[in-house]
C-alpha positions as CSV (number, residue, x, y, z in Angstrom):
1,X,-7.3,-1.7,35.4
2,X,-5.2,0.1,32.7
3,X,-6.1,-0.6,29.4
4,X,-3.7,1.8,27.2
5,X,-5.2,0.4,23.7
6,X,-6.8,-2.9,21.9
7,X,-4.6,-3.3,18.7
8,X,-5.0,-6.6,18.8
9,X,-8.5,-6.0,18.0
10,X,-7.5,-4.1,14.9
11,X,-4.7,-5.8,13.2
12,X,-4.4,-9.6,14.8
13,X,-1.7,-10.2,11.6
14,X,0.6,-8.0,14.0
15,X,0.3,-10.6,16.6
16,X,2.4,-13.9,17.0
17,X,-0.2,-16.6,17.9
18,X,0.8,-17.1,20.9
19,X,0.3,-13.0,22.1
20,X,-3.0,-12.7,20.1
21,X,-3.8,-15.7,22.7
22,X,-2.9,-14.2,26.0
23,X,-4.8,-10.8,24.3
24,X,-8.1,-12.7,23.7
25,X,-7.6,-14.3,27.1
26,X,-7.2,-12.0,28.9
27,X,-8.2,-7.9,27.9
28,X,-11.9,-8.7,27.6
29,X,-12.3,-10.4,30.9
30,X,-10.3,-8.0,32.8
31,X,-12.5,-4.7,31.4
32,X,-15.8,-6.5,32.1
33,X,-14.6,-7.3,35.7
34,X,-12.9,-4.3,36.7
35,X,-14.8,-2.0,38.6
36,X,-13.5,1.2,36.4
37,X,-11.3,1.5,33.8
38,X,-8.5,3.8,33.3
39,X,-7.5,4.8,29.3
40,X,-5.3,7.0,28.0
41,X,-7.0,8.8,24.9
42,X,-10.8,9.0,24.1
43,X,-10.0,6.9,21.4
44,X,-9.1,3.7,23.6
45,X,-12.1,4.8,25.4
46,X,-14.3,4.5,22.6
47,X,-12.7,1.2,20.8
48,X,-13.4,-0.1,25.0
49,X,-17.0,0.7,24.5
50,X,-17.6,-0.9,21.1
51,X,-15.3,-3.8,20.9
52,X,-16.4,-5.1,25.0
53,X,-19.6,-3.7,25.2
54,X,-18.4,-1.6,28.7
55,X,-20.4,1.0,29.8
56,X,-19.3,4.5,29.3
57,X,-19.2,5.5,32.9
58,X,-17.2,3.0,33.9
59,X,-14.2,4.3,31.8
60,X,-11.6,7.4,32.5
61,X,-9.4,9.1,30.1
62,X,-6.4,10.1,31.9
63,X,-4.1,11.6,29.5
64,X,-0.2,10.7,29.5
65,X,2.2,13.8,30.8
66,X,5.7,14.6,29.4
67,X,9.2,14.5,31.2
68,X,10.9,18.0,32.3
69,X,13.7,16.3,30.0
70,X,11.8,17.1,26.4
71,X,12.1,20.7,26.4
72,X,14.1,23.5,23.7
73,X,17.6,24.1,24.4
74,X,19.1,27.1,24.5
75,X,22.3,26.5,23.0
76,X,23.2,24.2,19.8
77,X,26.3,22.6,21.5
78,X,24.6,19.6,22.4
79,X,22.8,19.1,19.4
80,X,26.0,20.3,17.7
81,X,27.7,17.3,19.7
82,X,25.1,14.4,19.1
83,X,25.4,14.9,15.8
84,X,29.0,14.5,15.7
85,X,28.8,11.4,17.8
86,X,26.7,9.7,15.7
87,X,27.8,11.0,12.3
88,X,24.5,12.9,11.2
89,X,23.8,15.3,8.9
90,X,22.8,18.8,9.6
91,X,19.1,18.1,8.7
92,X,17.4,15.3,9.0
93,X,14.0,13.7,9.6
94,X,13.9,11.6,12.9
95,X,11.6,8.9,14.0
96,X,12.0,6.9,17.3
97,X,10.1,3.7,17.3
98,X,10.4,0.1,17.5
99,X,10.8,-2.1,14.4
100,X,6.9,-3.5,15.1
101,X,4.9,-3.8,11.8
102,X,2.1,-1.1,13.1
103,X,5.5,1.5,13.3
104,X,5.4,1.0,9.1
105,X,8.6,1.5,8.6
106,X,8.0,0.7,5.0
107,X,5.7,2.7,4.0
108,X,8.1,5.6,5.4
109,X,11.1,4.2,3.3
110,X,8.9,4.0,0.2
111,X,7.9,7.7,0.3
112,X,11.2,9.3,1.5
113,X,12.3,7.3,-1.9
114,X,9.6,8.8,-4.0
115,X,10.9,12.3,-2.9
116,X,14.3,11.5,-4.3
117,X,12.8,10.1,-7.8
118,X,10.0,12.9,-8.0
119,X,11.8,15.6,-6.5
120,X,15.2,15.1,-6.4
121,X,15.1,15.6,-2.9
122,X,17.7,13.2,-0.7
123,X,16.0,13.9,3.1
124,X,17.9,11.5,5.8
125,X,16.0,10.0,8.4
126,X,17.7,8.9,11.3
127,X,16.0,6.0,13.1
128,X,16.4,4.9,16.8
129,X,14.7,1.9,19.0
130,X,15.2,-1.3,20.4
131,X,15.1,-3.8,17.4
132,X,15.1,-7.5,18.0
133,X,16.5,-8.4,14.5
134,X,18.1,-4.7,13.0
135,X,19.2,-6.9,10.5
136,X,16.0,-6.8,8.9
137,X,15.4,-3.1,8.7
138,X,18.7,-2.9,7.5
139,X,17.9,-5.0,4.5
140,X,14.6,-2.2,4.0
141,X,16.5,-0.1,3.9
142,X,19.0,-1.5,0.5
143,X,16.1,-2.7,-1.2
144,X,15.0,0.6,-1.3
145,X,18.3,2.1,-2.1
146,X,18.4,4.5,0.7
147,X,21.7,3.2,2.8
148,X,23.0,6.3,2.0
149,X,20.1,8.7,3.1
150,X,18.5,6.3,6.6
151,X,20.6,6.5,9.5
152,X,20.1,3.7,12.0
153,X,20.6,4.4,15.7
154,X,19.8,1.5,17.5
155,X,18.9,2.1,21.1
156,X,19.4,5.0,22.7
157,X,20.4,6.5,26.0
158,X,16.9,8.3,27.3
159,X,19.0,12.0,28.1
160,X,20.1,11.6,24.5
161,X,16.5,11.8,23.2
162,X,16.0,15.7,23.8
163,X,19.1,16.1,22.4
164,X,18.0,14.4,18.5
165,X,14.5,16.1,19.0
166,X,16.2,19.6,19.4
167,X,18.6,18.6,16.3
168,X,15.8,17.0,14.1
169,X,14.7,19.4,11.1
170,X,11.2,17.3,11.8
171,X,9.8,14.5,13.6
172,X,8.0,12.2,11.0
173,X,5.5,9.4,12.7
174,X,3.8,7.2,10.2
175,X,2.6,5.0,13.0
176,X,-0.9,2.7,11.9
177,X,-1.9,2.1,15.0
178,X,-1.6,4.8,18.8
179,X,-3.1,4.1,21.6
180,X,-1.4,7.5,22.7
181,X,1.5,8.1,20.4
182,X,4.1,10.1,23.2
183,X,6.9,10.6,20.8
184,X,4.6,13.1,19.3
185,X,4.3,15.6,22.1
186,X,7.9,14.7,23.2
187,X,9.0,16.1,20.0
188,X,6.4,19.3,20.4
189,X,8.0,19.7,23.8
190,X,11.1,20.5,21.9
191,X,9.9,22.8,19.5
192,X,10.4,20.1,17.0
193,X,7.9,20.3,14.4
194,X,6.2,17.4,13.8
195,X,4.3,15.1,10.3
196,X,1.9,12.6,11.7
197,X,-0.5,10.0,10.8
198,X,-4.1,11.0,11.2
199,X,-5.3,8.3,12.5
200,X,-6.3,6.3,15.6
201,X,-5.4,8.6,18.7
202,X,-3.0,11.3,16.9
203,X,-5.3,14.2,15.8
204,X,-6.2,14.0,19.6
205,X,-3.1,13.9,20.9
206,X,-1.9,16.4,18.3
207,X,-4.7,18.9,17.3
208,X,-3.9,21.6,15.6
209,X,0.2,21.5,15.9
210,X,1.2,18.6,13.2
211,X,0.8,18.4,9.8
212,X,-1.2,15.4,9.4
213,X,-0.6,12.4,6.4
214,X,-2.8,8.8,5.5
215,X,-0.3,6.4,6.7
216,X,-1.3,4.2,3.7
217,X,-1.0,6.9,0.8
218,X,2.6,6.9,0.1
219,X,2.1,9.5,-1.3
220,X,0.3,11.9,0.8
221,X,2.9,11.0,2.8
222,X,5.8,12.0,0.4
223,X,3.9,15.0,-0.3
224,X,3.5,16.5,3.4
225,X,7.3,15.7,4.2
226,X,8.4,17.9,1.7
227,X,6.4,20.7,3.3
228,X,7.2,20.4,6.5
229,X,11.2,19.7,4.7
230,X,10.9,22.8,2.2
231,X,9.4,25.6,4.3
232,X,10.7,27.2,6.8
233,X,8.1,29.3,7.6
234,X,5.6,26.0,8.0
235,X,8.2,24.5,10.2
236,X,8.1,27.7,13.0
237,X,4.6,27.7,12.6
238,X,4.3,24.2,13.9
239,X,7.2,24.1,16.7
240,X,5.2,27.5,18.0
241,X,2.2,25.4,18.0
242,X,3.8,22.4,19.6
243,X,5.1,24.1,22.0
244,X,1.6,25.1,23.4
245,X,0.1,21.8,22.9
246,X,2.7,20.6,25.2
247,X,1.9,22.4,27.6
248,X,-1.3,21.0,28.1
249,X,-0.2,17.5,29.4
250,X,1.9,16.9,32.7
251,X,2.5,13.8,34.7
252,X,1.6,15.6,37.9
253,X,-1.9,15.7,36.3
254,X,-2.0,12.0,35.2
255,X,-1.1,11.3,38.8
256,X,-3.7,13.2,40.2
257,X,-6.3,12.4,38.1
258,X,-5.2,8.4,38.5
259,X,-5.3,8.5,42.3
260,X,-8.5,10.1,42.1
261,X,-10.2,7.4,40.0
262,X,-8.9,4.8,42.6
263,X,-10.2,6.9,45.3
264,X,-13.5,6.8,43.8
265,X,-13.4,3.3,43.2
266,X,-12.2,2.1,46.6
């Protein structure tokens, strides 16, 4: 079995009732009656281990891999051309993730607005996902006063992903809760530099190529986004290191490494 992470375990208030059920139902017995476990950070593998008392041995980290797609380009036309479509800025922060609670959207609205009282600083963020009530977020968004400044995609083709990566002056990922967290090395794949959360899986997915934030400080948060926003020079320094990272994960190797695991098993 596949067990990509146990949020549930974590933050239950994320879960209707009715999903926190089917969880508790069914995660625990599945890990204690698989004959190996396949995880996809050592973090999973470690919440495994504590939370269902699993043996160590009896778990494999095999690492996500990144699509060919996610790469630099080597003209601006197309990011010249997705901005045009969708009426965005020349800089902006981008952050692709569904309106789930554990995305903390909030949070990420709260300190962008603390920039433009402390700072003076008006940084657009340009949001994209599949929402099941955008309504909601949209609201966020005017309480905060930010309708002017947050830019709200909806859901987007996948070729049109590279595209806002390549365009974005940063990725920013507030996320609570990874279990992996691939927008992050899509965005490295890019040479987007990237402000992350350092918690959960992220500083191991990451290392040393993302300038990391507490999720819950508001603002740490502020504070590291107008780094990564006012320096130049910390920007190149983190799309050259992303762009190494990157390199390190491929799906070839999850496939290999996953067919080996069932070989073993079997």
């Amino acid at each position: 079995v596949t067990m990509h992470d146990l949020q549930h375990e974590f933050f239950p208030e994320f879960f209707s009732r009715q999903e926190l059920t089917r969880r508790k139902a069914t995660y625990r017995p599945s890990a204690r009656k698989a004959h190996h476990i396949i995880t996809v950070s050592e973090f999973t593998r470690q919440t495994i281990i504590q939370a269902y008392k699993i043996f160590p041995e009896k778990i494999t980290v095999v690492y996500h891999g990144i699509d060919p797609i996610f790469k630099p380009l080597e003209s601006e036309k197309a990011t010249t051309e997705i901005r045009q479509k969708y009426n965005l800025p020349d800089q902006f922060l981008y952050y692709p993730a569904n309106a789930w609670p554990h995305k903390n959207h909030a949070r990420l609205f709260e300190a962008i607005k603390l920039l433009q009282g402390h700072d003076e600083l008006a940084v657009d963020l340009v949001l994209s996902g599949v929402w099941s009530d955008q309504s909601t977020l949209v609201e966020l968004v005017a309480r905060y006063g930010l309708s002017d400044q947050v830019h709200i995609l909806d859901y987007l083709p996948y070729d049109e992903l590279p595209l806002l990566y390549n365009g974005a002056t940063a990725l920013v990922f507030p996320s609570l809760f990874e279990g992996f967290g691939l927008p992050v090395l899509e965005a490295m794949a890019c040479g987007c530099p990237v402000v992350c959360s350092n918690t959960t899986s992220l500083p191991e997915i990451a290392g040393d190529a993302t300038l990391f934030f507490d999720p819950v400080d508001v603002a740490g948060m502020a504070q590291a986004i107008y780094n990564v926003w006012d320096s130049k020079l910390l920007r190149q320094s983190l799309r050259e290191k992303g762009l190494v990272r990157a390199k390190l994960f491929s799906w070839a190797e999850t496939a290999r490494q996953t067919v080996d695991v069932y070989q073993r098993v079997l």
